[in-house]
C-alpha beads as a LAMMPS data file, in Angstrom:
LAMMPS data file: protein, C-alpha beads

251 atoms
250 bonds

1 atom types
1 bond types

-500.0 500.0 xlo xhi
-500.0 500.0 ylo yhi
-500.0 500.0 zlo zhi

Masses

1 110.0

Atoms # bond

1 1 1 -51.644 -407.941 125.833
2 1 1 -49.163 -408.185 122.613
3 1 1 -49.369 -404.730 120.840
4 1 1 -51.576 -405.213 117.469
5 1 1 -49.061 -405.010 114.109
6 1 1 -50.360 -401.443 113.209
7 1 1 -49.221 -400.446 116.987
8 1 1 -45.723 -402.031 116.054
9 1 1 -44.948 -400.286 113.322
10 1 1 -46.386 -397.120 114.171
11 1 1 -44.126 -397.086 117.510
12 1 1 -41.179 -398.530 114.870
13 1 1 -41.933 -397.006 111.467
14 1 1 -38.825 -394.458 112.005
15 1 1 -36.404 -397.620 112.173
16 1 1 -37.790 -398.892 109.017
17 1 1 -37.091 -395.840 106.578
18 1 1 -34.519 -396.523 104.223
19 1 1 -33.449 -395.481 100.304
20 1 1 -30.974 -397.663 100.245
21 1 1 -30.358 -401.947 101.446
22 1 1 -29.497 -401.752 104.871
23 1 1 -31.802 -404.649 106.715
24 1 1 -30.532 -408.032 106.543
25 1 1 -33.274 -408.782 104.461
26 1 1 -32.885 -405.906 102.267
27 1 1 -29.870 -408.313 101.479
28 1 1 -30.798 -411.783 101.818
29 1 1 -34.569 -411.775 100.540
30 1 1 -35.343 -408.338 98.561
31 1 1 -32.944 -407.975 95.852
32 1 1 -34.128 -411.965 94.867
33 1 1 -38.335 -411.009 95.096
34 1 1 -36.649 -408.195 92.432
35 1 1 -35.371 -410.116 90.550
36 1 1 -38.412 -412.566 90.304
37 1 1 -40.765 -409.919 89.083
38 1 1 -39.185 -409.156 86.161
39 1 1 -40.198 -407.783 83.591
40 1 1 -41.572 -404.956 85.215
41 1 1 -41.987 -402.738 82.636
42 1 1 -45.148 -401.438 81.930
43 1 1 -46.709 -403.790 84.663
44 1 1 -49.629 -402.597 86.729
45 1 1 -48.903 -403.705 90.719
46 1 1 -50.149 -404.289 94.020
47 1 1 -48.521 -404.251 97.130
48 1 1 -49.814 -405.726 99.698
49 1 1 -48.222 -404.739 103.425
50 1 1 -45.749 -402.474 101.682
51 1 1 -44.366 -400.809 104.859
52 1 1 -42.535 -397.587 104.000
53 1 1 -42.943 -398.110 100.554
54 1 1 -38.979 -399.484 99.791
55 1 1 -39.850 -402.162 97.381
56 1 1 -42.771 -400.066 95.986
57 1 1 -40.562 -397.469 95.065
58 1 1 -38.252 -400.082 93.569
59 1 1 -40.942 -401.429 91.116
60 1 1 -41.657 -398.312 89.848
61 1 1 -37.942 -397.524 89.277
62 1 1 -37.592 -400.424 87.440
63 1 1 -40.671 -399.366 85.304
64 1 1 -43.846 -400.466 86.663
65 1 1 -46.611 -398.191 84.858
66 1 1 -48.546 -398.806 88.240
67 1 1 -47.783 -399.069 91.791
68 1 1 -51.058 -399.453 94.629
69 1 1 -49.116 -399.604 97.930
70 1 1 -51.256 -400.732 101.160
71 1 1 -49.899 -401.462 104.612
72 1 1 -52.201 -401.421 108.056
73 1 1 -49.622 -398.875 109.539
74 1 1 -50.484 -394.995 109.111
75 1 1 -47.032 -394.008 110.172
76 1 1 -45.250 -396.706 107.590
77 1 1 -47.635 -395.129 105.325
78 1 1 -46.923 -391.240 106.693
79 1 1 -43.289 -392.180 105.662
80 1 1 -44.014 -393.847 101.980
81 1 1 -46.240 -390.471 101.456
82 1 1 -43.541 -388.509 102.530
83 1 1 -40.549 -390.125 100.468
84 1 1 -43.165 -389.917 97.863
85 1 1 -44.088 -386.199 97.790
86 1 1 -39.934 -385.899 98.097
87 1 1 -38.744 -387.969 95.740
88 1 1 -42.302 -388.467 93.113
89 1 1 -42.370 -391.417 91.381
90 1 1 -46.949 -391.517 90.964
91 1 1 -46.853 -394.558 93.305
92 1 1 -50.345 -394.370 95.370
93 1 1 -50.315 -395.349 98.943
94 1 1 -53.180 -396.327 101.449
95 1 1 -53.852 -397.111 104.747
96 1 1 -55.473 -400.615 105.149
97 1 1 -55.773 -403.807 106.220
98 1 1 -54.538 -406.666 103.339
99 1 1 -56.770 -409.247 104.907
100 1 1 -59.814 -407.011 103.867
101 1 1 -61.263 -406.529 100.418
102 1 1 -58.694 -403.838 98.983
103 1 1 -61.111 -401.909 96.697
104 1 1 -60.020 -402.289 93.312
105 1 1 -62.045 -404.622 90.483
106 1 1 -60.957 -407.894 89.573
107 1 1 -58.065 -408.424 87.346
108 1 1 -56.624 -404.706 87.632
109 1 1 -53.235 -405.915 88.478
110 1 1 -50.720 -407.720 86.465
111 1 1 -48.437 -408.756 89.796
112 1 1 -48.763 -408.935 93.088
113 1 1 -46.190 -408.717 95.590
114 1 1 -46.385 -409.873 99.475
115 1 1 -43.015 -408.966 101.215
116 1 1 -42.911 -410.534 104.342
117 1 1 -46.818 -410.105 105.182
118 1 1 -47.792 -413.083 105.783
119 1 1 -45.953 -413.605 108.855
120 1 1 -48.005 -411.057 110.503
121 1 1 -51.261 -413.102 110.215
122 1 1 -52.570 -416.399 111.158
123 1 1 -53.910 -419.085 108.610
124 1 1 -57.364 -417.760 107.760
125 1 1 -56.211 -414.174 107.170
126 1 1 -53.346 -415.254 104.867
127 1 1 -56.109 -417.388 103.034
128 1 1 -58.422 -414.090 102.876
129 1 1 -55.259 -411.825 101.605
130 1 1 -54.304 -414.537 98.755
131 1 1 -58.186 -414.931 97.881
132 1 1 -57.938 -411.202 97.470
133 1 1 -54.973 -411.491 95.601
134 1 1 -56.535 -414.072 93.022
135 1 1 -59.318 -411.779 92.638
136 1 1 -57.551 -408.719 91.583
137 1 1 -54.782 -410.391 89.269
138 1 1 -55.128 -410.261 85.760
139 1 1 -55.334 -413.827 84.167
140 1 1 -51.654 -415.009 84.147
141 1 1 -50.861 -412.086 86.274
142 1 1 -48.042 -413.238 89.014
143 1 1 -48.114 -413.440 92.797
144 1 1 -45.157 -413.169 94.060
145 1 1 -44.405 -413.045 98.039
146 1 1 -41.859 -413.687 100.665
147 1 1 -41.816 -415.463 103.910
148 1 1 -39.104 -416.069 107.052
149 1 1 -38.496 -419.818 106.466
150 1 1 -40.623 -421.871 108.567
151 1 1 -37.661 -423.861 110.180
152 1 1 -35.412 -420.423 110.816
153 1 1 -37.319 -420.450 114.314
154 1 1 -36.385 -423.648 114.871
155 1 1 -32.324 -423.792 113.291
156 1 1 -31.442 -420.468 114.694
157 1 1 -30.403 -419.234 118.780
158 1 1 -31.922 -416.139 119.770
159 1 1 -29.158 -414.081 118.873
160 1 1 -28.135 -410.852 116.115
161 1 1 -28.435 -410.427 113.065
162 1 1 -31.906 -412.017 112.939
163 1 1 -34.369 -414.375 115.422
164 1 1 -37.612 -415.251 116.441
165 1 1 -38.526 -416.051 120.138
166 1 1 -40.776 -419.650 119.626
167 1 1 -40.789 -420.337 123.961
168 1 1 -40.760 -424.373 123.306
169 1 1 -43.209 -424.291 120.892
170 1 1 -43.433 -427.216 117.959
171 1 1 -42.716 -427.271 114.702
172 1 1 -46.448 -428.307 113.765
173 1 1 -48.108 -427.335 117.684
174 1 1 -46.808 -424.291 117.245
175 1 1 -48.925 -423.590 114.259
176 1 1 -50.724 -419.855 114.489
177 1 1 -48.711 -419.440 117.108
178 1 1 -46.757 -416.007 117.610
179 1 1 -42.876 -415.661 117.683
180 1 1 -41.744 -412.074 118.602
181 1 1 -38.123 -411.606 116.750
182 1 1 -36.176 -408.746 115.945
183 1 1 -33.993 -408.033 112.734
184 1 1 -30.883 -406.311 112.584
185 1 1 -29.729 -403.278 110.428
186 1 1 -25.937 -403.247 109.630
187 1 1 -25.672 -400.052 111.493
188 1 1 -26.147 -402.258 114.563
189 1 1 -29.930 -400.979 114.896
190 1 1 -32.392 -403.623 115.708
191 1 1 -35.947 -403.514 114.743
192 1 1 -38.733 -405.366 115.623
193 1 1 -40.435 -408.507 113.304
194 1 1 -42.711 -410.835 114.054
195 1 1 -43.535 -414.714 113.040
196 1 1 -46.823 -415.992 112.948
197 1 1 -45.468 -419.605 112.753
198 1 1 -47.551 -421.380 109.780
199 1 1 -45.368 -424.780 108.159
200 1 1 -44.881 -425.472 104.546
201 1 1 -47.886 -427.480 103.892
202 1 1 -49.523 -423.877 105.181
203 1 1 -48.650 -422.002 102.201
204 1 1 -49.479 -424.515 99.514
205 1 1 -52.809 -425.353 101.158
206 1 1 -54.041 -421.482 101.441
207 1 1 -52.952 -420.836 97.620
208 1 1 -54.801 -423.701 96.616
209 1 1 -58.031 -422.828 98.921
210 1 1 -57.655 -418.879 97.139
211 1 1 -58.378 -420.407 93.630
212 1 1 -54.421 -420.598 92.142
213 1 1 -54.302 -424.100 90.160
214 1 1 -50.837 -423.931 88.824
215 1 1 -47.336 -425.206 90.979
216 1 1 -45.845 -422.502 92.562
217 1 1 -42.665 -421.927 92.323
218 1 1 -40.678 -422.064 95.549
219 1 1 -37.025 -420.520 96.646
220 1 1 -34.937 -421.607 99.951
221 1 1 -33.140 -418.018 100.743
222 1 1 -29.881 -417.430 102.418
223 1 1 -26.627 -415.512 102.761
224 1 1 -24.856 -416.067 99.882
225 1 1 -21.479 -415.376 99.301
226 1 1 -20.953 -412.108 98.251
227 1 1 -22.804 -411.222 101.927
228 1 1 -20.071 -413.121 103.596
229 1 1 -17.429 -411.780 101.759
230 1 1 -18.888 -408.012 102.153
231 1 1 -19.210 -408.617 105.615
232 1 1 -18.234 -411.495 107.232
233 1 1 -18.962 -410.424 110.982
234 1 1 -22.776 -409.327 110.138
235 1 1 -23.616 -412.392 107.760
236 1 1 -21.246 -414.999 109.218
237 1 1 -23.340 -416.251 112.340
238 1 1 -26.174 -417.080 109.599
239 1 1 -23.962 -418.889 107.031
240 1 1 -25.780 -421.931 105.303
241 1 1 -28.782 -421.146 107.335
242 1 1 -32.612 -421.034 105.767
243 1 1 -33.753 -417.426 106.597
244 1 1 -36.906 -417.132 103.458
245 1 1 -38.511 -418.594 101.251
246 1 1 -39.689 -416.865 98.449
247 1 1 -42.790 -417.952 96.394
248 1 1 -43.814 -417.199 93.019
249 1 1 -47.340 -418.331 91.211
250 1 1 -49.069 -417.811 88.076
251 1 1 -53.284 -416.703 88.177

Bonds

1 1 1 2
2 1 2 3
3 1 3 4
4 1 4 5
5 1 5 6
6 1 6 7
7 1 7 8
8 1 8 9
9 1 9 10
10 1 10 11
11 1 11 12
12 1 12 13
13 1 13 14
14 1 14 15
15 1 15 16
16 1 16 17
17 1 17 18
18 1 18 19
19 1 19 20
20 1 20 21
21 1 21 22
22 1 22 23
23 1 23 24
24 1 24 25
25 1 25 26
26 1 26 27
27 1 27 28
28 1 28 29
29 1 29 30
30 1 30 31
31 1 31 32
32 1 32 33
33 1 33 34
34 1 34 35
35 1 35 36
36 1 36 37
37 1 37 38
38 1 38 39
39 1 39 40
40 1 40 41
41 1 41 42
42 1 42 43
43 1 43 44
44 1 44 45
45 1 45 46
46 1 46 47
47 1 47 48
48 1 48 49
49 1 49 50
50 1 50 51
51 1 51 52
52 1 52 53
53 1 53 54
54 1 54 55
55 1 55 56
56 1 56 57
57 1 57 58
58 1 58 59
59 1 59 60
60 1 60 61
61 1 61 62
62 1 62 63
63 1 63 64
64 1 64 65
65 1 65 66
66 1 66 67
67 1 67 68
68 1 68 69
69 1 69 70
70 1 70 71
71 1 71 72
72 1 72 73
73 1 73 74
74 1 74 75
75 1 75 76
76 1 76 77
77 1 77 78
78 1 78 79
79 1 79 80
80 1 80 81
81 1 81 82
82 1 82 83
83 1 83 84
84 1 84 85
85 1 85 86
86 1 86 87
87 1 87 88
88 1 88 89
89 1 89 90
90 1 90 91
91 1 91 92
92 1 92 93
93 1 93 94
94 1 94 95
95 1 95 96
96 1 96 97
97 1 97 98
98 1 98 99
99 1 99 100
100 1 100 101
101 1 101 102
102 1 102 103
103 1 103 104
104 1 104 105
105 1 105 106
106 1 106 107
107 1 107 108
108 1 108 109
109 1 109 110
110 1 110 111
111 1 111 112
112 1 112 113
113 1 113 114
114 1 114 115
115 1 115 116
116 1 116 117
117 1 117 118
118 1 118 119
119 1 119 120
120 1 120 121
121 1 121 122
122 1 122 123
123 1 123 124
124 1 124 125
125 1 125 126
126 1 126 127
127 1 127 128
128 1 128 129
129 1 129 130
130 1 130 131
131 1 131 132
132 1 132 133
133 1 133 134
134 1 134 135
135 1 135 136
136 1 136 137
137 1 137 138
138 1 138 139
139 1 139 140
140 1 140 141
141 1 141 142
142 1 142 143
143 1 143 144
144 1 144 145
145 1 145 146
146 1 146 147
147 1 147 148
148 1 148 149
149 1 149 150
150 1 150 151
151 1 151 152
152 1 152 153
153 1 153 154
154 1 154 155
155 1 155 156
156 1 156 157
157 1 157 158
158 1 158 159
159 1 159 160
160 1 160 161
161 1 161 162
162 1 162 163
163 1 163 164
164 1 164 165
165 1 165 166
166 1 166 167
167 1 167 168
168 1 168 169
169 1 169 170
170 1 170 171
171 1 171 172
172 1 172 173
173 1 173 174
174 1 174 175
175 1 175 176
176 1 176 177
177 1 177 178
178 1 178 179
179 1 179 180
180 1 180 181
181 1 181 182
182 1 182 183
183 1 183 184
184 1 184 185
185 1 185 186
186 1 186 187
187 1 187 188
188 1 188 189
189 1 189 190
190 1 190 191
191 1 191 192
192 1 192 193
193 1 193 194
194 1 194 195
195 1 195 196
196 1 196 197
197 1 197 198
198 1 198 199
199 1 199 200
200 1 200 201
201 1 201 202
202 1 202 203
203 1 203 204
204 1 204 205
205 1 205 206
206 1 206 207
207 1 207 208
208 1 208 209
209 1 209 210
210 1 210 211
211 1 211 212
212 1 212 213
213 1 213 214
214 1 214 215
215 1 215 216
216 1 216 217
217 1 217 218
218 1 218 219
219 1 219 220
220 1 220 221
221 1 221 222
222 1 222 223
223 1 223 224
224 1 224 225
225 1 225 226
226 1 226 227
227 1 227 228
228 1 228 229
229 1 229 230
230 1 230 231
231 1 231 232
232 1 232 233
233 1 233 234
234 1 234 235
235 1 235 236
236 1 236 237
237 1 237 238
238 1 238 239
239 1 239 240
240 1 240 241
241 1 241 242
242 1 242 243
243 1 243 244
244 1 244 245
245 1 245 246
246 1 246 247
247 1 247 248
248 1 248 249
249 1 249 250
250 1 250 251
């Protein structure tokens, strides 16, 4: 029986801690969802599966007034607490499970950020996490998440820095379907990730079912340049290769 994502990361969360961009994704996707939910300042946010807090911490940084972190993991949360109580910054974490209610009243938040969550759960969950997400947003509040790129699976061999394991599966069969992967840190550690394979029409069709009426605004992500040129051997076997997409929408 495949261990449950709180199992995961509580075996893993030790892999994960970080102050600084050392994932491939703390490259490739993070630095762009940063960018995107600007301005920051004076924002009140949620974040939804927010791991050991690293973008959390980030928002704040960069001003938030407001940071709710929740993640299903009580070690990824045992090392957000403690990074917290070390370095205080008044961001609030939780243990919990995104596809549940969360607990706050509607329209408390002005954004809400999704960092690679949704590729955890399975259609109806996502749908129950962005319905959540609707509920708590402030009108024209912004939700903002990011995803692996539904054809990675597909485009890339199951090799380092980054894959997903889809054993023969389809592009649209495979729906709901897990891919185990792992991820690589540019110290040469690996971690584990997971793909809960979902296409494009996926994402657009659970916004819409949530209650969000406006066109989202959608990013291909991928090593760009500067990665290759800062390090050629670590970035090179993904050049011009769709790792995330990155999705931003309007309440």
């Amino acid at each position: 029986m495949n261990e449950t994502n709180a199992e995961l990361y509580n075996r893993s969360a030790s892999d994960w801690q970080r102050t600084e961009p050392i994932l491939l994704s703390d490259f490739t996707a993070r630095p762009f969802v940063l960018s995107w939910c600007k301005p920051i300042e004076g924002q009140h946010v949620l974040d939804l599966g927010c791991g050991e807090g690293y973008i959390a911490r980030q928002l704040k940084k960069r001003g938030a007034a407001r940071v709710e972190g929740i993640d299903i993991s009580r070690e990824m949360i045992a090392g957000a607490t403690a990074t917290e109580k070390a370095e205080p910054l008044g961001i609030h974490f939780q243990v919990g499970d995104a596809s549940q209610p969360t607990g706050f009243d509607d329209e408390t938040f002005d954004l809400v950020v999704a960092v690679f969550l949704f590729n955890y759960v399975d259609r109806e969950q996502m749908t129950s996490i962005m319905k959540e997400a609707f509920r708590v947003l402030r009108s024209g509040g912004r939700f903002i998440f990011s995803v692996p790129h539904p054809c990675f699976p597909f485009l890339h061999e199951e090799q380092p820095p980054f894959y997903f394991q889809r054993d023969g599966a389809g592009y649209f069969s495979g729906r709901d379907r897990l891919f185990e992967g792992r991820i690589w840190r540019r110290d040469g550690t690996n971690v584990p990730v997971r793909c809960v394979h979902k296409t494009l029409d996926d994402y657009f069709h659970s916004l819409a079912a949530a209650g969000f009426t406006s066109l989202p605004a959608v990013r291909e992500l991928y090593p760009q340049p500067e990665h290759l040129e800062m390090d050629p051997d670590f970035f090179g076997p993904l050049k011009d290769t769709p790792l995330h997409l990155a999705f931003h929408i309007v309440s």
